[in-house]
Every structure is written in structure tokens, then in C-alpha cells.
PyMOL Python script that loads the backbone (N, CA, C, O; Angstrom):
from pymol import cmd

cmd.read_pdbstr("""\
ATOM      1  N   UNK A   1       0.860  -1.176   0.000  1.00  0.00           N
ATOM      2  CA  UNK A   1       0.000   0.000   0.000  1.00  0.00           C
ATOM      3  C   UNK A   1       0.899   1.230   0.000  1.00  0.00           C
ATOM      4  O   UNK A   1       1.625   1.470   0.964  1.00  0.00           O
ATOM      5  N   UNK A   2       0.862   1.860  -0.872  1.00  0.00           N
ATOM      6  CA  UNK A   2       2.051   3.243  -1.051  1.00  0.00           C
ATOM      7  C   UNK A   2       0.878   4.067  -1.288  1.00  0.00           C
ATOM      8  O   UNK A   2      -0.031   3.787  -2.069  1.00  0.00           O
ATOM      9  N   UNK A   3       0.965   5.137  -0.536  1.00  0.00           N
ATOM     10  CA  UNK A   3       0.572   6.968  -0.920  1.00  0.00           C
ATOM     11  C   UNK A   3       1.775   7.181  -1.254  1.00  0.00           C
ATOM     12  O   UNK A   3       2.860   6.892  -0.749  1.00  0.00           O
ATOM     13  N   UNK A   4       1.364   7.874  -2.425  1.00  0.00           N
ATOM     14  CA  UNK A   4       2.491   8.933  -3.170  1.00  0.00           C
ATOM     15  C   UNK A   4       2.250  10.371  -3.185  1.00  0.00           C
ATOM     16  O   UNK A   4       3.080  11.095  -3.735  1.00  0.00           O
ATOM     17  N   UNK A   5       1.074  10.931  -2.575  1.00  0.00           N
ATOM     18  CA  UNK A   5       0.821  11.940  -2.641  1.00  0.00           C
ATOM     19  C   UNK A   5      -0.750  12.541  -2.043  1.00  0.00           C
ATOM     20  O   UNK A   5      -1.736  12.441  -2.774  1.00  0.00           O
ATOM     21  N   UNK A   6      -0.826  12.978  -1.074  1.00  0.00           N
ATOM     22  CA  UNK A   6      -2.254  13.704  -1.221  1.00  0.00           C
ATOM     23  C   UNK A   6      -2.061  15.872  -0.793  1.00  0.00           C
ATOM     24  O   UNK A   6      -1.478  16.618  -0.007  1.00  0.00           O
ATOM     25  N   UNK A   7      -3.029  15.932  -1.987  1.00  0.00           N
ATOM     26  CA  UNK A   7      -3.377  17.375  -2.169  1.00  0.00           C
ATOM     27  C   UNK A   7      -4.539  17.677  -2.443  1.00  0.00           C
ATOM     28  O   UNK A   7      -5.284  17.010  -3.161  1.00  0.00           O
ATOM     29  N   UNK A   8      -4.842  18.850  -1.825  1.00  0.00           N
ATOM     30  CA  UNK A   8      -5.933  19.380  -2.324  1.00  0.00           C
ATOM     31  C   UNK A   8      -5.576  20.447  -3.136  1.00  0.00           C
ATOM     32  O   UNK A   8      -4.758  21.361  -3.031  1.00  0.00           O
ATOM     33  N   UNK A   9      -6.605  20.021  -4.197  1.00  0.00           N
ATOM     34  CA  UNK A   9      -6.512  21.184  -5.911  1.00  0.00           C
ATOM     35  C   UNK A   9      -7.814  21.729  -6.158  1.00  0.00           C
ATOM     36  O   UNK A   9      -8.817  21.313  -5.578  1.00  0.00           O
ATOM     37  N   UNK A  10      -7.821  22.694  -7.045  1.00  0.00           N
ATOM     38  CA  UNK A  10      -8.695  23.326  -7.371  1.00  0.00           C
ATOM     39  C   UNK A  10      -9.411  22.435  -8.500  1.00  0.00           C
ATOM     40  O   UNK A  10      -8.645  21.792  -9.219  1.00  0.00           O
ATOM     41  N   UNK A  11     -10.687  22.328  -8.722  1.00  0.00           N
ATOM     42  CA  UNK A  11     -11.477  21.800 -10.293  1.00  0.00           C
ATOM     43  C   UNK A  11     -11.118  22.002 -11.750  1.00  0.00           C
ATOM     44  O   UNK A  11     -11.754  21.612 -12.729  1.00  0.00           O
ATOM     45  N   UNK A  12      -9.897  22.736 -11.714  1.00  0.00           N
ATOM     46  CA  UNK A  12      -9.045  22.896 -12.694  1.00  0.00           C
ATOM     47  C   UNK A  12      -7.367  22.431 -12.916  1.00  0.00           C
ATOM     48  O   UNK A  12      -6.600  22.821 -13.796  1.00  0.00           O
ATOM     49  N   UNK A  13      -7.107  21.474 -11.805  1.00  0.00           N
ATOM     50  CA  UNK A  13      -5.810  20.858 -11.546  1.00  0.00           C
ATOM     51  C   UNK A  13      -4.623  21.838 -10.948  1.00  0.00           C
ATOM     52  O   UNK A  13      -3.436  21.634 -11.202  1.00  0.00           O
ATOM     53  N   UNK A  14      -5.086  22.920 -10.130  1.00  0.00           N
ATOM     54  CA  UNK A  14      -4.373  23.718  -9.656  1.00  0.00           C
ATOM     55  C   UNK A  14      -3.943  23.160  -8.267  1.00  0.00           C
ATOM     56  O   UNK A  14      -4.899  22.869  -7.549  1.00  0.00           O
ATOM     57  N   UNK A  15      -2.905  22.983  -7.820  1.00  0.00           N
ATOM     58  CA  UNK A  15      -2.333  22.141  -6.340  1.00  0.00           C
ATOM     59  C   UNK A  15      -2.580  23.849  -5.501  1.00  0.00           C
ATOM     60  O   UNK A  15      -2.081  24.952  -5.726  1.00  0.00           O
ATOM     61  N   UNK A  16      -3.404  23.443  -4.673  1.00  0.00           N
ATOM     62  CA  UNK A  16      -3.459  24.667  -3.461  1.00  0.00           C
ATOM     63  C   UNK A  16      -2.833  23.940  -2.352  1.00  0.00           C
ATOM     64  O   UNK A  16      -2.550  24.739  -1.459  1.00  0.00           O
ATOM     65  N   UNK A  17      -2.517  22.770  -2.069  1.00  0.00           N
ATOM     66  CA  UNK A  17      -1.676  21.973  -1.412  1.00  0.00           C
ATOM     67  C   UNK A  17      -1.028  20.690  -1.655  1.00  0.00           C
ATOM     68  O   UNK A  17      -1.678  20.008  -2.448  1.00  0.00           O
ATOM     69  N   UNK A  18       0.225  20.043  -1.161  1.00  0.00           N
ATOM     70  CA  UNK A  18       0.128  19.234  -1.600  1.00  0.00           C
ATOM     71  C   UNK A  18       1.764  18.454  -1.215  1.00  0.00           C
ATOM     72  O   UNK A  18       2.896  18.792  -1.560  1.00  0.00           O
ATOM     73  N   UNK A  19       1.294  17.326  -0.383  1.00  0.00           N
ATOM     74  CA  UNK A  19       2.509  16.781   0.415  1.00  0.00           C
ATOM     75  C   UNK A  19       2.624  15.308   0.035  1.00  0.00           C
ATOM     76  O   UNK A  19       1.675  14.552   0.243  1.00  0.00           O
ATOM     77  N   UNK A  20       3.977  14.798  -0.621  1.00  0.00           N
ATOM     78  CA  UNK A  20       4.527  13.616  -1.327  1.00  0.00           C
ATOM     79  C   UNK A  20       4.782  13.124   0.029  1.00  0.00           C
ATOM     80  O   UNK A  20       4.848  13.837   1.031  1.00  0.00           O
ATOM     81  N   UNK A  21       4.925  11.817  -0.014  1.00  0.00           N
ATOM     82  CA  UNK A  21       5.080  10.372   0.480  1.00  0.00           C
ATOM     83  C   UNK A  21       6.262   9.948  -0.104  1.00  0.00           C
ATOM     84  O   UNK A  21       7.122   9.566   0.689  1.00  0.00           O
ATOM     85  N   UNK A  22       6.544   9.914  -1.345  1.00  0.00           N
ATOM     86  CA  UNK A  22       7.722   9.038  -1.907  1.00  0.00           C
ATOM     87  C   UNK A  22       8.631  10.161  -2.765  1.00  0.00           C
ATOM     88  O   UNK A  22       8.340  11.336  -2.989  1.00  0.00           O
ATOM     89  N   UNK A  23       9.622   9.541  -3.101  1.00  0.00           N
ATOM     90  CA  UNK A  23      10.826  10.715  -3.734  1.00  0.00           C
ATOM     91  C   UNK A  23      10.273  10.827  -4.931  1.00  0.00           C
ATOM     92  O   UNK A  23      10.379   9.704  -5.424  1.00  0.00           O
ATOM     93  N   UNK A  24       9.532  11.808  -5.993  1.00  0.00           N
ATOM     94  CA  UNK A  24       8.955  12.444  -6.655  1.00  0.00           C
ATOM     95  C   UNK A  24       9.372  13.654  -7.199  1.00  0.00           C
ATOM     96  O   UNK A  24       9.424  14.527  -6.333  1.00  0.00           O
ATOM     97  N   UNK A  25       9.747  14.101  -8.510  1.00  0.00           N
ATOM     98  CA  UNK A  25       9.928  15.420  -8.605  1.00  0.00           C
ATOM     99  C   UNK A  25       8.527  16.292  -8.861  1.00  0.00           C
ATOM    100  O   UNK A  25       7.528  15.802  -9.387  1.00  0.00           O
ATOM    101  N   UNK A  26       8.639  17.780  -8.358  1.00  0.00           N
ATOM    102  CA  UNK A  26       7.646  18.665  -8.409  1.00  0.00           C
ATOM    103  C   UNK A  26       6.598  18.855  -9.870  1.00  0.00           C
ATOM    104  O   UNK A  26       5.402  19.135  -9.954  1.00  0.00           O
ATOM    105  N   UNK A  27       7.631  18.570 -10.918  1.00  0.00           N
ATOM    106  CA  UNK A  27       7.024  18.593 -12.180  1.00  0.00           C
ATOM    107  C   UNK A  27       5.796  17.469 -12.319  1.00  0.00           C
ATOM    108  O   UNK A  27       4.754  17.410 -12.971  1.00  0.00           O
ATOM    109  N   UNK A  28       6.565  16.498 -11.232  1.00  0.00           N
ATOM    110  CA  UNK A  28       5.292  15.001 -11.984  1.00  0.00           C
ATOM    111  C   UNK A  28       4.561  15.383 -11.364  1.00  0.00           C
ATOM    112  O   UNK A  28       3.835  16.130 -12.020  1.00  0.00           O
ATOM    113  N   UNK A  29       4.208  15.303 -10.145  1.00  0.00           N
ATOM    114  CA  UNK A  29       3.038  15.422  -9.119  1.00  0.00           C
ATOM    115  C   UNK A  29       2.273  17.151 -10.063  1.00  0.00           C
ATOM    116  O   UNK A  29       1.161  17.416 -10.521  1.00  0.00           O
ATOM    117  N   UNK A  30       3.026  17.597 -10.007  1.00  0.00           N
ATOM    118  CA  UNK A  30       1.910  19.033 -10.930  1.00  0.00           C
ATOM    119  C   UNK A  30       0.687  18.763 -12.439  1.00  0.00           C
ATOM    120  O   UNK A  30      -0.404  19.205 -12.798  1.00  0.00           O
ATOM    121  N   UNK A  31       1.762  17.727 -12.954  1.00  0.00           N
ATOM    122  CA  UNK A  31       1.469  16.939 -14.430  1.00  0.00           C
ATOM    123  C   UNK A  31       0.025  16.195 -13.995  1.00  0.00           C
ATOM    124  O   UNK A  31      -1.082  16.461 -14.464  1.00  0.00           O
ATOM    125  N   UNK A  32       0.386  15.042 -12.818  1.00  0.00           N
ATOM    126  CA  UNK A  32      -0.731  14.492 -12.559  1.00  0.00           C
ATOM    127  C   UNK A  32      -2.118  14.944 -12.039  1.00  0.00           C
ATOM    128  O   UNK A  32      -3.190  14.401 -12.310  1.00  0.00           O
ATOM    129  N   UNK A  33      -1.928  16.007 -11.262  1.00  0.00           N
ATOM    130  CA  UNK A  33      -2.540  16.932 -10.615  1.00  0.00           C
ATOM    131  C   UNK A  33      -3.606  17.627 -12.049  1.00  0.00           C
ATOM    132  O   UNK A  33      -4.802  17.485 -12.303  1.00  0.00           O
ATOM    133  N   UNK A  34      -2.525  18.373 -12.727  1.00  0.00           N
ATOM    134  CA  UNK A  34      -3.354  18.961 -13.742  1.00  0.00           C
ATOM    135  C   UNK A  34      -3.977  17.903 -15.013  1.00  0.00           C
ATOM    136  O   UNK A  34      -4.545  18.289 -16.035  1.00  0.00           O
ATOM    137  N   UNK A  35      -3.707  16.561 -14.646  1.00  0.00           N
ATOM    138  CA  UNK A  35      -4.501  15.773 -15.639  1.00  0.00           C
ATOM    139  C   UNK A  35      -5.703  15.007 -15.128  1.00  0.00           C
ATOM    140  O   UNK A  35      -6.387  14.350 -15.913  1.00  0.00           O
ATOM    141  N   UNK A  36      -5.935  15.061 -14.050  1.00  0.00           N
ATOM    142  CA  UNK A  36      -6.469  14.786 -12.778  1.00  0.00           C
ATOM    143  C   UNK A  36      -7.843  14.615 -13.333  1.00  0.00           C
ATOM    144  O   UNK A  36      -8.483  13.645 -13.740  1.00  0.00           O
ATOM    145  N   UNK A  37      -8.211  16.628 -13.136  1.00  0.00           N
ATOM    146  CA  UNK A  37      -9.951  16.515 -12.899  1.00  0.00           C
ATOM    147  C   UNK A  37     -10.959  16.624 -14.870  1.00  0.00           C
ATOM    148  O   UNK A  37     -12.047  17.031 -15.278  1.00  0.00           O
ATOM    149  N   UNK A  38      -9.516  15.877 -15.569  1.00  0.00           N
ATOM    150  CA  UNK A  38     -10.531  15.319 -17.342  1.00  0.00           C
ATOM    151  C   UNK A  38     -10.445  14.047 -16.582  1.00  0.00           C
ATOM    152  O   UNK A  38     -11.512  14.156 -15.979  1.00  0.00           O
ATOM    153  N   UNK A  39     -10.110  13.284 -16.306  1.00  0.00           N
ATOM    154  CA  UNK A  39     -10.738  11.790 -16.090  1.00  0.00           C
ATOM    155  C   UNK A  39     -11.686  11.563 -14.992  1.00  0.00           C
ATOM    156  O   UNK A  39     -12.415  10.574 -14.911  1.00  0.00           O
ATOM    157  N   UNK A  40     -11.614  13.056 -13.693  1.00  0.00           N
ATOM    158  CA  UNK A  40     -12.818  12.866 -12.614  1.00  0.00           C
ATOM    159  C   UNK A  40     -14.558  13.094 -13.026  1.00  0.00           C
ATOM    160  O   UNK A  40     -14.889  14.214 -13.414  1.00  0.00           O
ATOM    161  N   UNK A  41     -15.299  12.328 -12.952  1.00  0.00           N
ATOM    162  CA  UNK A  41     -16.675  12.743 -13.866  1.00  0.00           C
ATOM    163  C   UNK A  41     -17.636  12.562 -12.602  1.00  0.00           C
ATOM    164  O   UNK A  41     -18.056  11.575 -11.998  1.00  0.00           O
ATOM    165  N   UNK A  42     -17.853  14.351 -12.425  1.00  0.00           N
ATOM    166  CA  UNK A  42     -18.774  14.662 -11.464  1.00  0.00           C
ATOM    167  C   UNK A  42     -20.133  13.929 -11.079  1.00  0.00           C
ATOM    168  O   UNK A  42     -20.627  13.987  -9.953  1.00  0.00           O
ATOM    169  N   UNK A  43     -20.643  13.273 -12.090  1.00  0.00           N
ATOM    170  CA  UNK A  43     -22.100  12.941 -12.090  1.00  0.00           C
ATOM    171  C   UNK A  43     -21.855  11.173 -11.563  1.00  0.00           C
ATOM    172  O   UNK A  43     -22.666  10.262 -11.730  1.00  0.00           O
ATOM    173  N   UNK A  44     -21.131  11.123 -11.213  1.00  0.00           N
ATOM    174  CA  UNK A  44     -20.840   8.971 -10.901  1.00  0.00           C
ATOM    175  C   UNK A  44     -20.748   9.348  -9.247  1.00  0.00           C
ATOM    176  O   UNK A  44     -20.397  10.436  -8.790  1.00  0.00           O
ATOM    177  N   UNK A  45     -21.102   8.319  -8.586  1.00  0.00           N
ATOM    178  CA  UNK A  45     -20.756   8.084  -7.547  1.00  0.00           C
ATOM    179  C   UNK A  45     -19.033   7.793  -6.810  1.00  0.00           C
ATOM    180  O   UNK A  45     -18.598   7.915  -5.664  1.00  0.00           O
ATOM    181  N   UNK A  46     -18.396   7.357  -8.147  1.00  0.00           N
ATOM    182  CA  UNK A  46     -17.354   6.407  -8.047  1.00  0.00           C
ATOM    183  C   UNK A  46     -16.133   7.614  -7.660  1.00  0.00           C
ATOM    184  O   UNK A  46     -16.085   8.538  -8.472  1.00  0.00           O
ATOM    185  N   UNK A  47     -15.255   7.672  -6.619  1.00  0.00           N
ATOM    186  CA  UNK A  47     -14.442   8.334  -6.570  1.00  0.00           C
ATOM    187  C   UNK A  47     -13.049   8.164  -6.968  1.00  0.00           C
ATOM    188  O   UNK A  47     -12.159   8.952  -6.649  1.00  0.00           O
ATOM    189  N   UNK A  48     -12.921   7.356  -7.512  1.00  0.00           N
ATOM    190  CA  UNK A  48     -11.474   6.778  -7.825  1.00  0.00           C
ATOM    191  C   UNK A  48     -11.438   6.534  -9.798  1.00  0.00           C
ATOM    192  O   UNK A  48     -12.213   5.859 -10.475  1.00  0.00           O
ATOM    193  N   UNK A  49     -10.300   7.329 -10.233  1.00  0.00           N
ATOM    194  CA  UNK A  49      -9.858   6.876 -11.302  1.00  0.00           C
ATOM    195  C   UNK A  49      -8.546   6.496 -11.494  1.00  0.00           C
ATOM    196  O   UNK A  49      -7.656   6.954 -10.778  1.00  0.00           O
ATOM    197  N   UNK A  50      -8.242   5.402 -12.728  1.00  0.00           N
ATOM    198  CA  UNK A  50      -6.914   5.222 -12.828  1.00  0.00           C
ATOM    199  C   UNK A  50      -6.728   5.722 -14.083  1.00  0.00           C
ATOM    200  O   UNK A  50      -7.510   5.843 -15.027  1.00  0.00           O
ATOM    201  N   UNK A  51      -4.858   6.163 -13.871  1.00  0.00           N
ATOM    202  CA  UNK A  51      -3.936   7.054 -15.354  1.00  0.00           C
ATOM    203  C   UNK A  51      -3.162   5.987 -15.176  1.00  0.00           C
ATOM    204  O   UNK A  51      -3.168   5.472 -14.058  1.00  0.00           O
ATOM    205  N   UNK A  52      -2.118   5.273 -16.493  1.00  0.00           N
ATOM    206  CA  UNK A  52      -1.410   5.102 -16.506  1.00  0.00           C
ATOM    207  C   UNK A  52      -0.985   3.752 -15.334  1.00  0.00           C
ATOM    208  O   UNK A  52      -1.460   2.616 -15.339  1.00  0.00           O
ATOM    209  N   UNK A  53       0.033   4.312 -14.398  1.00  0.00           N
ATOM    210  CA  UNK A  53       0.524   3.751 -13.320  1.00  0.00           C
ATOM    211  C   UNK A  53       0.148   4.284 -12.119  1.00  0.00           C
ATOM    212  O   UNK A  53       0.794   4.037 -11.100  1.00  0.00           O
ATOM    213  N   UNK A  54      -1.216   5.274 -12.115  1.00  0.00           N
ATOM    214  CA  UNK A  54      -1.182   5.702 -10.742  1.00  0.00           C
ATOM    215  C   UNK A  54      -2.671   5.420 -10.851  1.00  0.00           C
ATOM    216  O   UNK A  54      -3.155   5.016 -11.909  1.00  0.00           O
ATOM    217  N   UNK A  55      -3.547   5.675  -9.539  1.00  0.00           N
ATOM    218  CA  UNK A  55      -4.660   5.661  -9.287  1.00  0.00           C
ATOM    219  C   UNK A  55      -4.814   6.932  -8.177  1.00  0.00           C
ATOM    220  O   UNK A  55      -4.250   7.382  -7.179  1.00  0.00           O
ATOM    221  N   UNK A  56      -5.803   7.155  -8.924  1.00  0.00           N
ATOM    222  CA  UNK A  56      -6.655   9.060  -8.227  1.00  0.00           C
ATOM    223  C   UNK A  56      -7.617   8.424  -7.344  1.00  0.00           C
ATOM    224  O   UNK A  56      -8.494   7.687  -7.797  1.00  0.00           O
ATOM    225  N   UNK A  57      -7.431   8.804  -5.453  1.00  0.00           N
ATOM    226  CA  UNK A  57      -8.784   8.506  -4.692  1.00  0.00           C
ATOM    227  C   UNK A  57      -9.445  10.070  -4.385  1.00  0.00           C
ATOM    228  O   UNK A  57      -8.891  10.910  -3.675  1.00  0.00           O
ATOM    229  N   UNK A  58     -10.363  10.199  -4.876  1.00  0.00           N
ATOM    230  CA  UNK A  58     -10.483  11.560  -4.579  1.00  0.00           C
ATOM    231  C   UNK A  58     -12.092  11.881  -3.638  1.00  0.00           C
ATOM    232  O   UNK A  58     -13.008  11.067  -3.518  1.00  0.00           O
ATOM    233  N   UNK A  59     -12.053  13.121  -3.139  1.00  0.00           N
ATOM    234  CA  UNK A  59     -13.397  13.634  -2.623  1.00  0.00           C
ATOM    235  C   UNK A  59     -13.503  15.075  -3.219  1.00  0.00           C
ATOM    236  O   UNK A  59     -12.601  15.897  -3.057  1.00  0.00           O
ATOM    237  N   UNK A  60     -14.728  15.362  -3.964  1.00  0.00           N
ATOM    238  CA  UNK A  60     -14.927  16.534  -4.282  1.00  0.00           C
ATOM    239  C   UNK A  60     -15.310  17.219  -3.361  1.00  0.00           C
ATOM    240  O   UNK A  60     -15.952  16.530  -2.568  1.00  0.00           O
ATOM    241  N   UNK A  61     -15.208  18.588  -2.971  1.00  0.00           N
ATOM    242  CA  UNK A  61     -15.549  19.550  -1.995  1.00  0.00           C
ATOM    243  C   UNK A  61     -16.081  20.677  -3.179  1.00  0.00           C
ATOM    244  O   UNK A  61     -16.276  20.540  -4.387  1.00  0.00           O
ATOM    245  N   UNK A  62     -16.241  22.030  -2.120  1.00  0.00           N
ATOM    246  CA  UNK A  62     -17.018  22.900  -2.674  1.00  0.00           C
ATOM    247  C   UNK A  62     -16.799  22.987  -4.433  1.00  0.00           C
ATOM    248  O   UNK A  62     -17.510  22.613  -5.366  1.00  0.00           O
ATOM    249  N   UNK A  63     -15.182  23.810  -4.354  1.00  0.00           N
ATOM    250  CA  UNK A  63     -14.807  24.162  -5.305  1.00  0.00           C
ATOM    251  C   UNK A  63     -13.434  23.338  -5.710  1.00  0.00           C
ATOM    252  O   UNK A  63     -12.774  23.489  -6.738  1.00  0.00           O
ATOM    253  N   UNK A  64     -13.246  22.648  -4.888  1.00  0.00           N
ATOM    254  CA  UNK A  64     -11.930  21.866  -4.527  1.00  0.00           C
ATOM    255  C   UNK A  64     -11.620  20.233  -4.915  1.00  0.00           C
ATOM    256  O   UNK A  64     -12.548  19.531  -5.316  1.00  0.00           O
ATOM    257  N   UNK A  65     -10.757  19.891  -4.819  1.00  0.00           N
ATOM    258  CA  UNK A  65     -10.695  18.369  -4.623  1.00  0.00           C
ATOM    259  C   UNK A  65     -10.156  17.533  -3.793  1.00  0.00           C
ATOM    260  O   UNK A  65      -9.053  17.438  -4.331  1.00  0.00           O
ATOM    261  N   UNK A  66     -10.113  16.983  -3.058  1.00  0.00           N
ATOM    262  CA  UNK A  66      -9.225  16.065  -1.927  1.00  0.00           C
ATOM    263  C   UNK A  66      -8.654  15.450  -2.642  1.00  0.00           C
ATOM    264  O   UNK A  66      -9.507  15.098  -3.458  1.00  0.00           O
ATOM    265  N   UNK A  67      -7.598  14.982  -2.972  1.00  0.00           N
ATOM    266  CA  UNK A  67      -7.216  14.173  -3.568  1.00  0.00           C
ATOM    267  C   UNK A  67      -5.785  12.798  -2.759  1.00  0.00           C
ATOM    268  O   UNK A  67      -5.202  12.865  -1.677  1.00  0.00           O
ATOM    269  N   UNK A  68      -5.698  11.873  -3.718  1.00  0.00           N
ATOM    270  CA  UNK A  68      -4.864  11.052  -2.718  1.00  0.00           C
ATOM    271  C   UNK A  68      -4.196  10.615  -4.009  1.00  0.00           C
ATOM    272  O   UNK A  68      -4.856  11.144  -4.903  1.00  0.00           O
ATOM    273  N   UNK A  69      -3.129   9.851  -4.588  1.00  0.00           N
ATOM    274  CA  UNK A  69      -2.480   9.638  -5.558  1.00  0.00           C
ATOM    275  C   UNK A  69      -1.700   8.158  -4.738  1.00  0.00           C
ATOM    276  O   UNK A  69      -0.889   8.123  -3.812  1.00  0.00           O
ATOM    277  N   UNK A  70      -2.241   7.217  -5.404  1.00  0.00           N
ATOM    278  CA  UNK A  70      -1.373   6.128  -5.137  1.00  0.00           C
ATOM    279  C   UNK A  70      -0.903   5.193  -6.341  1.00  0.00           C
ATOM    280  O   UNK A  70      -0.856   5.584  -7.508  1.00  0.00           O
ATOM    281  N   UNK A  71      -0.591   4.020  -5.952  1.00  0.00           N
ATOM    282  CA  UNK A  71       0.075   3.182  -7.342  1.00  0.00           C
ATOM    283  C   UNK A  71      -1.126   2.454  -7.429  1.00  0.00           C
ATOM    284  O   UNK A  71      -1.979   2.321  -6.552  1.00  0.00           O
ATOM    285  N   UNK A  72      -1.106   1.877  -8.863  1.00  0.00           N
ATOM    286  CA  UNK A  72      -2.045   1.277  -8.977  1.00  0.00           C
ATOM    287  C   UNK A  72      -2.124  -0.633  -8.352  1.00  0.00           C
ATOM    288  O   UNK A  72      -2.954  -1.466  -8.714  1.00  0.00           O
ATOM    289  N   UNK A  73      -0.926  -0.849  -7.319  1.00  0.00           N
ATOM    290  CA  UNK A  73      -1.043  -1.652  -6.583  1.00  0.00           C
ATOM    291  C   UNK A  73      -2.323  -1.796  -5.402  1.00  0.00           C
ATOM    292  O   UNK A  73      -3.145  -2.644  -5.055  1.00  0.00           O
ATOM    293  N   UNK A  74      -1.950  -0.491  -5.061  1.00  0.00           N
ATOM    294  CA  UNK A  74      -2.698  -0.161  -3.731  1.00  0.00           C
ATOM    295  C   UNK A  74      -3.805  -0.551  -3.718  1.00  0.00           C
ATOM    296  O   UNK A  74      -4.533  -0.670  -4.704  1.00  0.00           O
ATOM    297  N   UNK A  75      -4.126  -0.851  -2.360  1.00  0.00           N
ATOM    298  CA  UNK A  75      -5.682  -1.635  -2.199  1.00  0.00           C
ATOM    299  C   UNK A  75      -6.298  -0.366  -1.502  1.00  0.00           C
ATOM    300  O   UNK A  75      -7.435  -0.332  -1.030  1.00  0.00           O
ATOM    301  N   UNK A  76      -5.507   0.546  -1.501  1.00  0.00           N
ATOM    302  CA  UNK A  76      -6.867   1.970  -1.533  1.00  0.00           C
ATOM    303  C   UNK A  76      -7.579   2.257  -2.464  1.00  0.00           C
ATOM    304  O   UNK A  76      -7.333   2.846  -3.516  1.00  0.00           O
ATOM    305  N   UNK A  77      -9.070   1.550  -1.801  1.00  0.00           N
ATOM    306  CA  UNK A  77     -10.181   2.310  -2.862  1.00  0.00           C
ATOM    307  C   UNK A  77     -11.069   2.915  -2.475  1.00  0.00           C
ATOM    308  O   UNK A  77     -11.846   3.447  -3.269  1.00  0.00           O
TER     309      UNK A  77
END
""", "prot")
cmd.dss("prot")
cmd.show_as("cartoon", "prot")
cmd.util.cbc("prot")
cmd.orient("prot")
């Protein structure tokens, strides 16, 4: 079970926070962040999407997103 990352971003992939778990450079975690909320689809119940090699657990808030970034090992769902 690895976290690699949780931040909260804006509905447009903007990091208003955002604290790594694993050695990561700033560029990726921004990349993922801003590719984030085209694969989040407001109208599903389902909070979790997967990119690639990572998996998005997220909670939408007002204007915001909770977000959690793990591998797609992780049995966080």
C-alpha cells in the first residue's frame, strides 16, 4: 500500500496543497494533478480513477478536490 501523494486542488488541476510520500519530482506530481480533474466525472458516484501507473482517490468539496495519488497496486479504494 504506497501513498504517493495527497493534495488538495482546485477543479481545474491547480495544487493549493500538496505533500509527497515518496521521492517524486515537483514537475510530476503538478502533471498528474493537472490531468487529474478530465478523467474525474462529477455525475458517478465512483471516486477513484486510474492514469497510466497511478490511481486518483479523490473527494470533491465545494470548489476543490481532496485528492490522494497512489500506485495502482494499492488496495486503496
Amino acid at each position: 500500500m504506497v501513498v504517493l501523494a495527497a493534495s488538495i486542488c482546485t477543479r481545474g488541476g491547480k495544487a493549493v496543497l500538496s505533500r509527497q510520500f515518496r521521492e517524486m519530482q515537483r514537475s510530476r506530481i503538478e502533471a498528474l494533478l493537472a490531468s487529474f480533474p478530465k478523467l474525474a466525472d462529477s455525475g458517478t458516484q465512483h471516486t477513484t480513477v486510474e492514469q497510466d501507473n497511478v490511481r486518483f482517490v479523490y473527494q470533491p468539496l465545494d470548489e476543490l478536490y481532496m485528492v490522494l495519488i497512489t500506485n495502482r497496486q494499492s488496495n486503496i479504494l
